[in-house]
RORO-694572 format. One line per 10 residues: number of its first residue (from 1); their letters; for each residue x, y, z of N, C-alpha, C. Coordinates in steps of 0.05 Angstrom, whole numbers. Layout:
! RORO-694572
NUM	a	X:Y:Z:X:Y:Z:X:Y:Z  ... $
! end
This chain:
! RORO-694572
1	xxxxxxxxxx	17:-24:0:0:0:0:18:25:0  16:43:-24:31:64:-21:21:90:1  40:90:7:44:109:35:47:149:26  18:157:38:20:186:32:28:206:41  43:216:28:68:233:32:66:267:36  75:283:38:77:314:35:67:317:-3  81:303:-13:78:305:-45:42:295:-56  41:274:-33:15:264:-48:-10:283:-58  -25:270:-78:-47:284:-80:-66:289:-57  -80:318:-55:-100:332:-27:-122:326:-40 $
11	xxxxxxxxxx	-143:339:-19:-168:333:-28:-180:343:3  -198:360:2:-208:374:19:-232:358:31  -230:349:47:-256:327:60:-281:328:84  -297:334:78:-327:334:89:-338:313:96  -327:318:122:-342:287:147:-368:296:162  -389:287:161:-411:292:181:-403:287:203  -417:303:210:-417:309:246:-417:288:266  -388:284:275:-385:260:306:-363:239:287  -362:241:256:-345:225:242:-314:218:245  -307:249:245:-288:260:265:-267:242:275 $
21	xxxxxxxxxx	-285:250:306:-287:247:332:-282:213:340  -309:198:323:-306:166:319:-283:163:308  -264:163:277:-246:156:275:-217:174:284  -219:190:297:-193:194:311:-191:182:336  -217:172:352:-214:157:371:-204:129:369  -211:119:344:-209:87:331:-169:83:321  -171:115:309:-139:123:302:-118:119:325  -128:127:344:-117:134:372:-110:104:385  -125:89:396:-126:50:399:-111:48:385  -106:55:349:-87:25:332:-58:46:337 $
31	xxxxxxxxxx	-53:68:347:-29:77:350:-22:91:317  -40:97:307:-39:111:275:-54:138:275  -59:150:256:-71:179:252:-95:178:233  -111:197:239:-133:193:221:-133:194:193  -105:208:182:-108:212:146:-106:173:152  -78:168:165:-67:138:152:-97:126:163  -120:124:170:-139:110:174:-154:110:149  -163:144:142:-175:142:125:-164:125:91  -140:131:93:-122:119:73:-122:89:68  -115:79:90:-113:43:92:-157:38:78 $
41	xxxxxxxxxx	-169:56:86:-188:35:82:-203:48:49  -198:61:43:-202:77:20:-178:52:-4  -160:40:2:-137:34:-16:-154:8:-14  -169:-7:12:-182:-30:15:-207:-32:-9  -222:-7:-6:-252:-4:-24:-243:2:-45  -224:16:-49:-224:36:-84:-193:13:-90  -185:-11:-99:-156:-18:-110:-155:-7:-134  -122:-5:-134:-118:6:-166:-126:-20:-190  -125:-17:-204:-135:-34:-235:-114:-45:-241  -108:-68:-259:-88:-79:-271:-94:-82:-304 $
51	xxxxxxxxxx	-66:-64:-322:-79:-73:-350:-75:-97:-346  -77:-110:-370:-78:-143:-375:-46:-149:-384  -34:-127:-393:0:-129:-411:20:-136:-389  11:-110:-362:36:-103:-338:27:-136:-331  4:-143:-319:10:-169:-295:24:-190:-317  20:-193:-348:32:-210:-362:64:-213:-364  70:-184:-357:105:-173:-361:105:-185:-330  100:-178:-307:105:-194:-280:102:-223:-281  81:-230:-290:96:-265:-290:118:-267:-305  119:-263:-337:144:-264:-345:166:-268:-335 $
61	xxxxxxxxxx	163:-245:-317:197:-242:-303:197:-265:-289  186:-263:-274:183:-279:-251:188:-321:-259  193:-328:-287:188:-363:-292:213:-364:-289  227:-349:-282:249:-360:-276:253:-372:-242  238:-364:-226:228:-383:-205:225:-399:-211  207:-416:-226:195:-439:-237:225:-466:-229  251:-449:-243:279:-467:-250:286:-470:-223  275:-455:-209:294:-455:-174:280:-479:-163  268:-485:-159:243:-504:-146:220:-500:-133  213:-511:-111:197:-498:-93:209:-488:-64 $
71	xxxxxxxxxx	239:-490:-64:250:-482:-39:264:-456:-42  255:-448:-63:265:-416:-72:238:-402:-52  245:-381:-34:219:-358:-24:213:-346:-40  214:-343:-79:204:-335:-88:179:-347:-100  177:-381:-101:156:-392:-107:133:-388:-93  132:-373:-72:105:-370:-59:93:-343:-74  113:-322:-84:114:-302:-89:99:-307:-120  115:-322:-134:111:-328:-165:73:-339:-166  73:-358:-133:45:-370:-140:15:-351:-136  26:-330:-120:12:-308:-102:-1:-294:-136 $
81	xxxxxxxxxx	26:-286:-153:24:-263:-166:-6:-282:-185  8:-298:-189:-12:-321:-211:-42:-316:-210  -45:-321:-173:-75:-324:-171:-88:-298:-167  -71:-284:-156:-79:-246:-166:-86:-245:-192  -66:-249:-214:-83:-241:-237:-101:-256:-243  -115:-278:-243:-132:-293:-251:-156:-275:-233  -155:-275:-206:-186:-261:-191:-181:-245:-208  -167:-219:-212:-162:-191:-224:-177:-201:-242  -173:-212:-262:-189:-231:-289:-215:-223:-286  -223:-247:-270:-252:-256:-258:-268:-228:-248 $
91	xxxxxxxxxx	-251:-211:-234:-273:-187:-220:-264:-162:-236  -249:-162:-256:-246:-137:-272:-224:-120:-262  -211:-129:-243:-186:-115:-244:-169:-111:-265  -163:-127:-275:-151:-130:-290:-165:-124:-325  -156:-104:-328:-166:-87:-355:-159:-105:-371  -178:-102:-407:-162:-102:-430:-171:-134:-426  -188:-150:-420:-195:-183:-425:-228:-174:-437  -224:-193:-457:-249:-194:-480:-274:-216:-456  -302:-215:-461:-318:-230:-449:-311:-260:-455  -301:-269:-474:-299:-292:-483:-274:-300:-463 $
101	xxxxxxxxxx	-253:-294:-468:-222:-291:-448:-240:-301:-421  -254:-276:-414:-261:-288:-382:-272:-301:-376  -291:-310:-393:-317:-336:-398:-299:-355:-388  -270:-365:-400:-261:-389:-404:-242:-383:-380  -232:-366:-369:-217:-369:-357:-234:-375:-319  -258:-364:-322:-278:-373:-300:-281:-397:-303  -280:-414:-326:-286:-441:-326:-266:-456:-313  -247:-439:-318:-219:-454:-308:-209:-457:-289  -224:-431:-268:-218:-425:-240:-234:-440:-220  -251:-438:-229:-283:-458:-222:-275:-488:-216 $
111	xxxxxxxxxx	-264:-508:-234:-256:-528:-235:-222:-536:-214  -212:-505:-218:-186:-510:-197:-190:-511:-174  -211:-491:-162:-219:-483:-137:-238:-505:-124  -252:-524:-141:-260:-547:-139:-242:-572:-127  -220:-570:-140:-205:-600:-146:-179:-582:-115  -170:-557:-111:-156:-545:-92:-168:-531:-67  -180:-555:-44:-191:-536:-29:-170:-517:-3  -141:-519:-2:-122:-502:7:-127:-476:-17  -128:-474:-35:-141:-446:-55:-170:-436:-43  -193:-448:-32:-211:-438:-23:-201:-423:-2 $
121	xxxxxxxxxx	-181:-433:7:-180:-427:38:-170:-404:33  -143:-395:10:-126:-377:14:-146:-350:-3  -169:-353:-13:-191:-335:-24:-199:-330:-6  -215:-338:20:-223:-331:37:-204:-305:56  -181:-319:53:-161:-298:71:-163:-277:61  -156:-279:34:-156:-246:10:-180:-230:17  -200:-255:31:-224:-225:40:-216:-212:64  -208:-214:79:-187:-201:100:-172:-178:94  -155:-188:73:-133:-164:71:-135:-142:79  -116:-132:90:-116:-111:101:-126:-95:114 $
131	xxxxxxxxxx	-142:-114:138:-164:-107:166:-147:-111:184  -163:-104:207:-155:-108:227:-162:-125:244  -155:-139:270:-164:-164:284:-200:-144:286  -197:-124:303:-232:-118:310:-240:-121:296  -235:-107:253:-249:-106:229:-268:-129:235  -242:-157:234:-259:-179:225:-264:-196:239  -271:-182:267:-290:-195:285:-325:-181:273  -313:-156:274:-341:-149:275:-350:-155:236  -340:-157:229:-344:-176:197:-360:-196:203  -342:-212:221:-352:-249:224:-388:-238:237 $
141	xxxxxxxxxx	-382:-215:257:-411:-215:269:-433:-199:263  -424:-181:240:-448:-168:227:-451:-167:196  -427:-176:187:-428:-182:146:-417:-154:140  -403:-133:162:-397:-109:162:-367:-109:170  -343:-90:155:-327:-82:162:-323:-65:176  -333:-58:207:-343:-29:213:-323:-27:234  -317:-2:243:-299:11:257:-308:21:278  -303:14:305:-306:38:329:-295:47:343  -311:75:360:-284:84:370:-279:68:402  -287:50:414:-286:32:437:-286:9:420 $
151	xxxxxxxxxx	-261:-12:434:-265:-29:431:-285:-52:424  -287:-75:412:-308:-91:417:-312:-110:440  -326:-117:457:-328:-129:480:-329:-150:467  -306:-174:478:-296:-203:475:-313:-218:485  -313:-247:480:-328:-260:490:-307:-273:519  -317:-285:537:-303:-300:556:-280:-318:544  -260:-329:555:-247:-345:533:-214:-358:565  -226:-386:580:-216:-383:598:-191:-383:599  -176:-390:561:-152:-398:560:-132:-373:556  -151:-350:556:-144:-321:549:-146:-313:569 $
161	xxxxxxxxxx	-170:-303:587:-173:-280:605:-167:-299:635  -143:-291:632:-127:-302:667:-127:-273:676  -131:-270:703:-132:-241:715:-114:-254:746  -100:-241:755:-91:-242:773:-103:-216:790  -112:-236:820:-127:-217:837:-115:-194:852  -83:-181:838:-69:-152:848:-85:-133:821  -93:-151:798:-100:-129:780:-137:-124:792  -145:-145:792:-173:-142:797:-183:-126:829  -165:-132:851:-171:-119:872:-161:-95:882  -173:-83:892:-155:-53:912:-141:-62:932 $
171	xxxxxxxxxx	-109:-48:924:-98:-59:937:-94:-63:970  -118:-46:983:-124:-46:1019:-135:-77:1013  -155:-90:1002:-176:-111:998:-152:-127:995  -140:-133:981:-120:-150:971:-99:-158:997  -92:-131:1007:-65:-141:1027:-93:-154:1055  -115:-137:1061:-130:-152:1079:-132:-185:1073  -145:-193:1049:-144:-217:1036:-123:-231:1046  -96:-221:1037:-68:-242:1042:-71:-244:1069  -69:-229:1087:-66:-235:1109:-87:-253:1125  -112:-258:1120:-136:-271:1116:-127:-304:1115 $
181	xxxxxxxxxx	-120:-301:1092:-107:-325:1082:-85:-337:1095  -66:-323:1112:-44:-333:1109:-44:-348:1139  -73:-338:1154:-73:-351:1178:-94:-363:1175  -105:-378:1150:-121:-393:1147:-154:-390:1156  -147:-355:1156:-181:-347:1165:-198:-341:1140  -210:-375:1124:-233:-365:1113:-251:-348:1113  -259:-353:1136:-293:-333:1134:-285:-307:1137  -259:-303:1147:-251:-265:1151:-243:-260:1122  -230:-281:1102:-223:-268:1074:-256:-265:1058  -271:-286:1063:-296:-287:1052:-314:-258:1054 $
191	xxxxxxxxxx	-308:-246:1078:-322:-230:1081:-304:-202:1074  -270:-205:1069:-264:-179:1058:-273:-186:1027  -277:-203:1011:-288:-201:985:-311:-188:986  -336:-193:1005:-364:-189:1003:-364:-160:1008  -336:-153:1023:-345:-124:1031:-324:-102:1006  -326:-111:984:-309:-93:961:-336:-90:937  -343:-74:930:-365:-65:921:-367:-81:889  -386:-90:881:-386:-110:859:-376:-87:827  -385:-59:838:-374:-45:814:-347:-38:804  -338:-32:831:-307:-37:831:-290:-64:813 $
201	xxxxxxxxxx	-307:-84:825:-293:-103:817:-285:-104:777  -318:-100:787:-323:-105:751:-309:-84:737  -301:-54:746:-294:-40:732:-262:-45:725  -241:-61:745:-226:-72:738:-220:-103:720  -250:-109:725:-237:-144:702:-239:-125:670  -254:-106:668:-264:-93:637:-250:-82:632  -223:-65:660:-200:-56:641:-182:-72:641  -182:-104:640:-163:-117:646:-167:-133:619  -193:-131:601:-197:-141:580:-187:-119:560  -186:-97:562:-181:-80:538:-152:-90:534 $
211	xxxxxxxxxx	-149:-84:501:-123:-84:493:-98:-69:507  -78:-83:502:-51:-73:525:-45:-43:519  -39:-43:491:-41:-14:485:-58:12:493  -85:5:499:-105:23:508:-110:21:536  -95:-2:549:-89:-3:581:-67:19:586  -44:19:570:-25:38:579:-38:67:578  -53:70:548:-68:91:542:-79:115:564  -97:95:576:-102:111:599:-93:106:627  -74:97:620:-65:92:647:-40:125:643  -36:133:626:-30:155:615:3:145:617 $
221	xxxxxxxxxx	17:120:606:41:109:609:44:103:577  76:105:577:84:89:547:90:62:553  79:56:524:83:25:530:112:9:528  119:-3:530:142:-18:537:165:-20:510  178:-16:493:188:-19:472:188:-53:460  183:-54:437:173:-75:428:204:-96:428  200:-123:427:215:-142:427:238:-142:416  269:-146:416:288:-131:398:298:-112:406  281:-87:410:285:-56:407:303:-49:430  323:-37:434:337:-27:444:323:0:457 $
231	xxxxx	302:-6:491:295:13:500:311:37:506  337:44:509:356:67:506:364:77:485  360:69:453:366:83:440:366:108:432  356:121:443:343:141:445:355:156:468  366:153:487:374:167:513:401:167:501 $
! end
């Protein structure tokens, strides 16, 4: 996806009212800006076209993979470009093919996609491209690619949401608790749980589900430098 620049083409843009507001908040969570929002999903709806000559000159180049085998990393590359032009074909990306051309070449795809169900699978992904994990939850759950500016509330999932009870409790409740515990006085820990207000509680398991990034968010902290990264580079 080409990336827009100081040079790129402008365009003066009229968002209804709260439009805004929704995607700079949605901008804000993925750690991006509202043009690059509006951009990523505009390059998703509007793709550029393919004549029929250029994708012909890219395989070309490319059969010389064919001689390497299949342990060249360009054979995945050579097979990718293949089945791009053929959809391109099939949905009109790809300019400059006569009705007859595509007639036969649907016949052909029809019968591959039949006899290759790892090809169904990797069409299905292509409907993905270039979403996001929420996109294509809320895809799977409404037939919509839609965007918000709050997260989507997850379902339970016990192999996921482990909470350890320093995040879920205040920490007076918690050190009462340990000490509760540690002289083996059930009914005195039982009753420091009963006496911590059920909204509290809940208001910490819900920020303990949001994404890590929008936990630091407002917790008004940076987040940790990513894996690799040399956290002092910079100092």
């Amino acid at each position: 996806m080409a990336k827009a620049g100081r040079g790129a083409d402008q365009y003066m843009l009229r968002l209804p009212e709260g439009l805004r507001d929704r995607i700079k908040a949605y901008a804000e969570r993925m750690g991006t800006s509202i043009n690059s929002e509006i951009v990523r999903i505009l390059e998703v709806e509007f793709p550029e076209q393919w004549p029929i000559s250029e994708r012909l000159d890219e395989l070309g180049e490319m059969l010389s993979v064919l001689a390497a085998g299949r342990k060249d990393p360009r054979f995945a590359e050579f097979s990718a470009k293949i089945e791009e032009t053929i959809t391109g074909i099939l949905s009109g990306r790809v300019t400059g093919v006569d009705p007859e051309t595509r007639g036969a070449v649907a016949s052909m795809w029809e019968d591959y996609k039949m006899r290759e169900s790892e090809a169904a699978i990797d069409s299905a992904q292509d409907h993905y491209w270039g979403r996001t994990e929420e996109e294509i939850e809320a895809y799977e759950a409404t037939g919509n690619f839609e965007k918000y500016a709050h997260p989507l509330p997850r379902p339970a999932d016990p192999a996921r949401d482990n909470f350890y009870l320093m995040d879920i409790l205040p920490p007076d409740a918690l050190a009462e608790l340990t000490k509760k515990l540690a002289t083996t006085d059930i009914e005195g820990a039982v009753e420091v749980l009963k006496s911590i207000p059920t909204k509290e509680i809940k208001r910490r398991v819900e920020f303990q589900k949001l994404p890590l990034l929008e936990q630091y968010r407002l917790r008004g902290e940076e987040p940790p430098a990513p894996s690799g990264e040399d956290p002092f580079k910079n100092g």
